[in-house]
N, C-alpha and C positions, 0 to 999 in steps of 0.2 A: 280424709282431712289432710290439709298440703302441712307438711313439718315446717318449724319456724325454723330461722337462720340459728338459733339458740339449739334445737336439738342436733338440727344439722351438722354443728361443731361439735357438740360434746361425743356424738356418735361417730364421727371421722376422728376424734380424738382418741376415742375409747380403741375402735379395729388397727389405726393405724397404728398407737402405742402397743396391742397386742403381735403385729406384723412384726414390728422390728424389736422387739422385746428378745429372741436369741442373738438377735446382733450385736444391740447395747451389751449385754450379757458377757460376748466375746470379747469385745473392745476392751469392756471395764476387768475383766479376768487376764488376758492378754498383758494389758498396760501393768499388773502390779507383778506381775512376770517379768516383762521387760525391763521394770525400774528396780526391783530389789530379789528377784530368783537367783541364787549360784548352784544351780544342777550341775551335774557331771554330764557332758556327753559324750553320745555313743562313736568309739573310735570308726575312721572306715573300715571297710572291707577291703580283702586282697584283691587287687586290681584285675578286672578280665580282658583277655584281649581276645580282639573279633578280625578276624583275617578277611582278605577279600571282599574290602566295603566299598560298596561305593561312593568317591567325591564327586559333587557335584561340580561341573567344570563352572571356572572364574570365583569361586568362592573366593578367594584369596584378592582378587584385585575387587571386589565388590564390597559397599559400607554399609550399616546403618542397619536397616530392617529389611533391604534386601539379599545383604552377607548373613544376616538372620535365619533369611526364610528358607535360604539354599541350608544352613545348617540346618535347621528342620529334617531336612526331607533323611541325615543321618540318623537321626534315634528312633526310627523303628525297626532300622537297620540291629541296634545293638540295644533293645529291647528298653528304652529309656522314654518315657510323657514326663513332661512339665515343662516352665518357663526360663529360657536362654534369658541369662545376664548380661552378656557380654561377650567377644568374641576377641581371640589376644594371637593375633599372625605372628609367629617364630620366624623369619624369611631365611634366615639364617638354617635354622634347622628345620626346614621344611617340614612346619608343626602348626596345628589351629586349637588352640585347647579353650573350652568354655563351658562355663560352672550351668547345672541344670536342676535347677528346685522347684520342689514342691511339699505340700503338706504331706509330710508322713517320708519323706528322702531327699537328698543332697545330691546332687552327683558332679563330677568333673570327667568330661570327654577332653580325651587329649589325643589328638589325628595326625599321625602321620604320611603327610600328604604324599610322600615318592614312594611307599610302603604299599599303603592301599591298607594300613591296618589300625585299627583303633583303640585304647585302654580307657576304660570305665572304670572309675573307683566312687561307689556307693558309701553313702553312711546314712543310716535311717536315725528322724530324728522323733522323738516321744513327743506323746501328745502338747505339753502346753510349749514346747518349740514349735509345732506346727500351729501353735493357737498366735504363738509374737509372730509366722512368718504372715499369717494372714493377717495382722493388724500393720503390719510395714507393707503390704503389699499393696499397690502398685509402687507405690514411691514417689520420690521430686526425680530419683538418679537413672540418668539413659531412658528418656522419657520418648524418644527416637526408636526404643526397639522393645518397649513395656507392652505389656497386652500380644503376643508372640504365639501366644497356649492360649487357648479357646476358652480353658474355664478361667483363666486373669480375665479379661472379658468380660466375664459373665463375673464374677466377682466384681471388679468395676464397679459398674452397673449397681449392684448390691449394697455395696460400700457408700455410693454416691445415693443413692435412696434412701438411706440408712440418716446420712446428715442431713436430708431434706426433710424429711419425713419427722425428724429431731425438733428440726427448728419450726415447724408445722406445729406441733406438740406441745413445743415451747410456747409460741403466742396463742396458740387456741386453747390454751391453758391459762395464759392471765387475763383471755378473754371471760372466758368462762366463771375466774375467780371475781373478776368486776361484777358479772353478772348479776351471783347470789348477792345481797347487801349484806347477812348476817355474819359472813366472811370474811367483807371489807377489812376490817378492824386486823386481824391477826395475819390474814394475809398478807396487809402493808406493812406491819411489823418485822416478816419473814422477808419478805421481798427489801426491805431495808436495810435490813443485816446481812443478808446478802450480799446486793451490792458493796458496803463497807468495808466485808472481807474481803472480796474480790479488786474494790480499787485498793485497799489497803495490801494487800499484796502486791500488787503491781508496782504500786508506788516504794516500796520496799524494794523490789527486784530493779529497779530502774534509778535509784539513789545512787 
């Protein structure tokens, strides 16, 4: 027997709300982190330095995601994964220093390009810091050299699945609620007051 268009959504409803149920999860644990947490964090560590690195040649005259990519190729040199922020030329003091994060560490490389020597200083950050760096992550900022680490990427992707998959949920949910008739009634009450609060807020934030 062929499934009506009726089970067909309540059932993508059902697996797809279970799929992204650790994400919601994160986001909504994350955000009340982000917005009212005062943790203490953890100081760095003493700075290491790694002698006899190699720079990749032009890094210095090169931008964007390909002054990036060439930093890449230093942190397996001096034992560092995760995703470059930003890259900040000292010309002055022939220095290339850029911050390297990921869930669970911090790090700032600072290169001494005439040296050929490099200082890492680490600071490992606790779990629900690692929980805000994944809910900011990818970002609106240096959108030209985001996604740089394989698993930003792949988080992306995750992230972005995550809000479709939402808004899927969303309306196959107030289809579903039309459906039943015995529901009608209270549903639209809820779905009412909803609304109210929500443009009543807005309208508040924008007075």
């Amino acid at each position: 027997m062929k499934k009506s268009f009726y089970v067909w959504t309540r059932d993508l409803h059902l697996y797809c709300g279970l799929f992204i149920s650790p994400f919601v999860l994160l986001f909504a644990t994350s955000v009340l982190y982000l917005n009212h947490a005062k943790l203490p964090t953890l100081p760095p560590a003493a700075p290491e330095i790694f002698q006899n690195v190699r720079i990749p040649d032009g890094i210095v005259e090169r931008q964007g995601r390909e002054a990036v990519n060439l930093a890449r190729e230093i942190l397996p040199q001096v034992g560092v994964t995760g995703e470059i922020g930003f890259l900040r030329v000292l010309r002055k003091e022939q220095r290339l220093v850029f911050p390297v994060s990921r869930p669970g560490l911090e790090a700032t490389i600072d290169v001494d390009l005439s040296a050929g020597s490099v200082s890492v200083s680490r600071r490992r950050t606790g779990f629900l810091e690692s929980l805000g760096y994944l809910h900011k992550m990818p970002g609106p900022h240096n959108v030209n050299v985001r996604g740089n680490w394989v698993w930003t990427r792949a988080w992306v992707w995750l992230a972005d699945a995550t809000i479709y998959l939402t808004l899927f949920i969303s309306v196959s949910g107030i289809y579903l609620w039309f459906a039943i008739k015995a529901e009608r009634k209270i549903g639209l009450s809820l779905l009412t007051l909803g609304a109210v609060v929500f443009f009543g807020l807005i309208y508040a934030v924008i007075r």
